[in-house]
C-alpha positions as CSV (number, residue, x, y, z in Angstrom):
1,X,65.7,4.8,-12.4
2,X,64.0,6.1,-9.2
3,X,60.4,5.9,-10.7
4,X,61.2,2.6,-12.5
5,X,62.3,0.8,-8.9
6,X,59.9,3.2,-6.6
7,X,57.2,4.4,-9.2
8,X,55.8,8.0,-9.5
9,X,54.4,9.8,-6.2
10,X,52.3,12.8,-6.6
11,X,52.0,14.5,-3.1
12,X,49.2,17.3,-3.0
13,X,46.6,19.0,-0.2
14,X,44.0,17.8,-2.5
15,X,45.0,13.5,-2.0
16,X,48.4,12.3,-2.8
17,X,48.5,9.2,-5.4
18,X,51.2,6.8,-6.4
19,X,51.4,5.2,-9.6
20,X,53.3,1.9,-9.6
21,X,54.6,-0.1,-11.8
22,X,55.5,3.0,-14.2
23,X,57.1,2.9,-17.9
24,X,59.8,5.5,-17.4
25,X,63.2,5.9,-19.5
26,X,66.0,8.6,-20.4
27,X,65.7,7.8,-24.3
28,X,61.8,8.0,-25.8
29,X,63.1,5.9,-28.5
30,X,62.6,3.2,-25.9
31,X,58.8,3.4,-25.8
32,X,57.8,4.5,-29.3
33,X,55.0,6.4,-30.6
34,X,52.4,7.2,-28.0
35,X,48.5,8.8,-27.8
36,X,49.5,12.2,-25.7
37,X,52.8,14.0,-25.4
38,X,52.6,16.3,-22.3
39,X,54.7,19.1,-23.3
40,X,55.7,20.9,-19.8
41,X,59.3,22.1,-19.8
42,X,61.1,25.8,-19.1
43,X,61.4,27.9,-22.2
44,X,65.2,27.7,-21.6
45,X,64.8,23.6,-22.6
46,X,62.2,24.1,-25.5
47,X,64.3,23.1,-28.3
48,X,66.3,20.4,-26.5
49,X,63.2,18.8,-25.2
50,X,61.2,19.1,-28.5
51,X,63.9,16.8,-30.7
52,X,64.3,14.8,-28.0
53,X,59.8,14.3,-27.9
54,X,60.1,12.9,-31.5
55,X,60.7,9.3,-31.0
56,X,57.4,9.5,-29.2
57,X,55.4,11.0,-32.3
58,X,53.3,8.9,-34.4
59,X,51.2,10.3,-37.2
60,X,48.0,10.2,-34.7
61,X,49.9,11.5,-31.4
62,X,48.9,14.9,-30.2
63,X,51.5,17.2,-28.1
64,X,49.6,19.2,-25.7
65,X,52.0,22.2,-24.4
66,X,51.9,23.3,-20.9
67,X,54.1,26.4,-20.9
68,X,54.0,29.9,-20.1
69,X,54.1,32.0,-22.6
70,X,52.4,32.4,-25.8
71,X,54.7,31.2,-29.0
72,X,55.0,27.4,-27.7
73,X,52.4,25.9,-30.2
74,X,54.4,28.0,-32.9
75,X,57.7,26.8,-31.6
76,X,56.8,23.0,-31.0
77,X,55.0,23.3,-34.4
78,X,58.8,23.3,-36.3
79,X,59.3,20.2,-35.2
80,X,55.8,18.2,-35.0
81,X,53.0,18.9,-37.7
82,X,50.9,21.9,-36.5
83,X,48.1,19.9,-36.7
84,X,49.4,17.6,-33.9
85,X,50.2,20.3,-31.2
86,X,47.5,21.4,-29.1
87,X,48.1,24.5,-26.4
88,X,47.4,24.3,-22.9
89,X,46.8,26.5,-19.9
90,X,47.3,25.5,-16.0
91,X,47.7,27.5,-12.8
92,X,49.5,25.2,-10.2
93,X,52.7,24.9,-8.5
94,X,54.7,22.0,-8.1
95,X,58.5,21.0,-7.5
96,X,60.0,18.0,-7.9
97,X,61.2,16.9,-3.9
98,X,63.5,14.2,-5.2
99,X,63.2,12.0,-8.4
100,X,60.2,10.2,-8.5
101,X,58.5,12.3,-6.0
102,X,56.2,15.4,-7.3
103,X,54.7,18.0,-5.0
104,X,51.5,20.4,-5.8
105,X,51.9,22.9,-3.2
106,X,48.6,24.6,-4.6
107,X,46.8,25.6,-7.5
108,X,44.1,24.4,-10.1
109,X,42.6,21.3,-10.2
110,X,41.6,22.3,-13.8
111,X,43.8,23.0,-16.9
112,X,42.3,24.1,-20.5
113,X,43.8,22.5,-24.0
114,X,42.6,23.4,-27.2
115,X,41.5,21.0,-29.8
116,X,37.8,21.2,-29.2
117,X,36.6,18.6,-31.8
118,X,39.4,16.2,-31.0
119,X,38.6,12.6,-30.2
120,X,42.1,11.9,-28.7
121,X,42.2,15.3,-26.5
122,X,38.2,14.2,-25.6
123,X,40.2,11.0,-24.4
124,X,43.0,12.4,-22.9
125,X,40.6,14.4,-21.2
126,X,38.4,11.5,-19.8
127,X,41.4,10.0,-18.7
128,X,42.7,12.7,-16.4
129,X,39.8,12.7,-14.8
130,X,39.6,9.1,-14.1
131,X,43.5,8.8,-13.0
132,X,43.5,12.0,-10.3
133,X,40.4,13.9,-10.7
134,X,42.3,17.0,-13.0
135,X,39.7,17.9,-15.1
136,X,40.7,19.5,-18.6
137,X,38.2,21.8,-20.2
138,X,38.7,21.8,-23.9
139,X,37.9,25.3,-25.7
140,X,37.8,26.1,-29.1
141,X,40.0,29.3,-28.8
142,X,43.0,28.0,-26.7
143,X,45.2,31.4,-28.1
144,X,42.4,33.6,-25.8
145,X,43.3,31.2,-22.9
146,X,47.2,31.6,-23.2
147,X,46.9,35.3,-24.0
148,X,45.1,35.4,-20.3
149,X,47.5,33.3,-18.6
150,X,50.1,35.6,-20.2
151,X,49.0,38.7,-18.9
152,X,48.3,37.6,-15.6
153,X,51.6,36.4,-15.2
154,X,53.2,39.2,-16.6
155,X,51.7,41.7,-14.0
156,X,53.6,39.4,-11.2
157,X,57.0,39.4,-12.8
158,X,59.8,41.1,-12.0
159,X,63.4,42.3,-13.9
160,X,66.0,40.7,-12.3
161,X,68.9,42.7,-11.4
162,X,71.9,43.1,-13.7
């Protein structure tokens, strides 16, 4: 409701934007099948958040995952055709302040996606970079760029105590 009445605010060191008018709703069924599903979500919400994606997948949509980790394409790919789910990779960190309102404390201002030959990941591509300036590099062997990611954040994690 907040985004629907107040739109979507992005506040970040590198320019902050607001998008208004936004289409925003609790039930995807609303909007249908779209281009691009951005799949960013906690592993604990993976399933959850992948049935509740499929109202928004048509035969041509791709579902580009942003998670860490390294089995999401496998995961998502139980419940979209594997041939619709593209991996990702971004370094950034953001928190939501209050609905609506996103903020990148710091981080990339790139993220890499698989799907190489891809006309709609070309597209989705061009159109990050026209909306904010995020510029997605598309690579032919996304499983090397996840693997990375992986590592890198394993060497910073930590057990939590019992």
């Amino acid at each position: 409701m907040a985004m629907q009445q107040q739109g979507l605010r992005l506040k970040s060191p590198l320019g902050d934007i607001h998008l208004m008018p936004v289409r925003a709703t609790e039930n995807p069924a609303d909007i249908g099948p779209v281009d691009v599903v951005v799949f960013a979500v906690k592993l604990y919400d993976i399933e959850s958040a992948s049935a509740a994606i499929m109202p928004l997948v048509g035969p041509n949509t791709r579902v580009v995952t942003f998670q860490n980790g390294i089995d999401s394409v496998n995961f998502l790919s139980r419940f979209v055709p594997w041939s619709q789910v593209v991996g990702g990779a971004a370094y950034v960190s953001a928190y939501i302040e209050c609905p609506g309102v996103i903020v990148h404390a710091g981080g990339m201002t790139t993220a890499t996606v698989g799907g190489h030959d891809d006309a709609m990941i070309k597209a989705f591509g061009d159109a990050c970079m026209r909306a904010g300036g995020l510029e997605i590099k598309i690579v032919e062997d996304i499983e090397k760029e996840m693997w990375i990611k992986f590592v890198a954040l394993s060497a910073f994690s930590r057990e939590l105590p019992a």
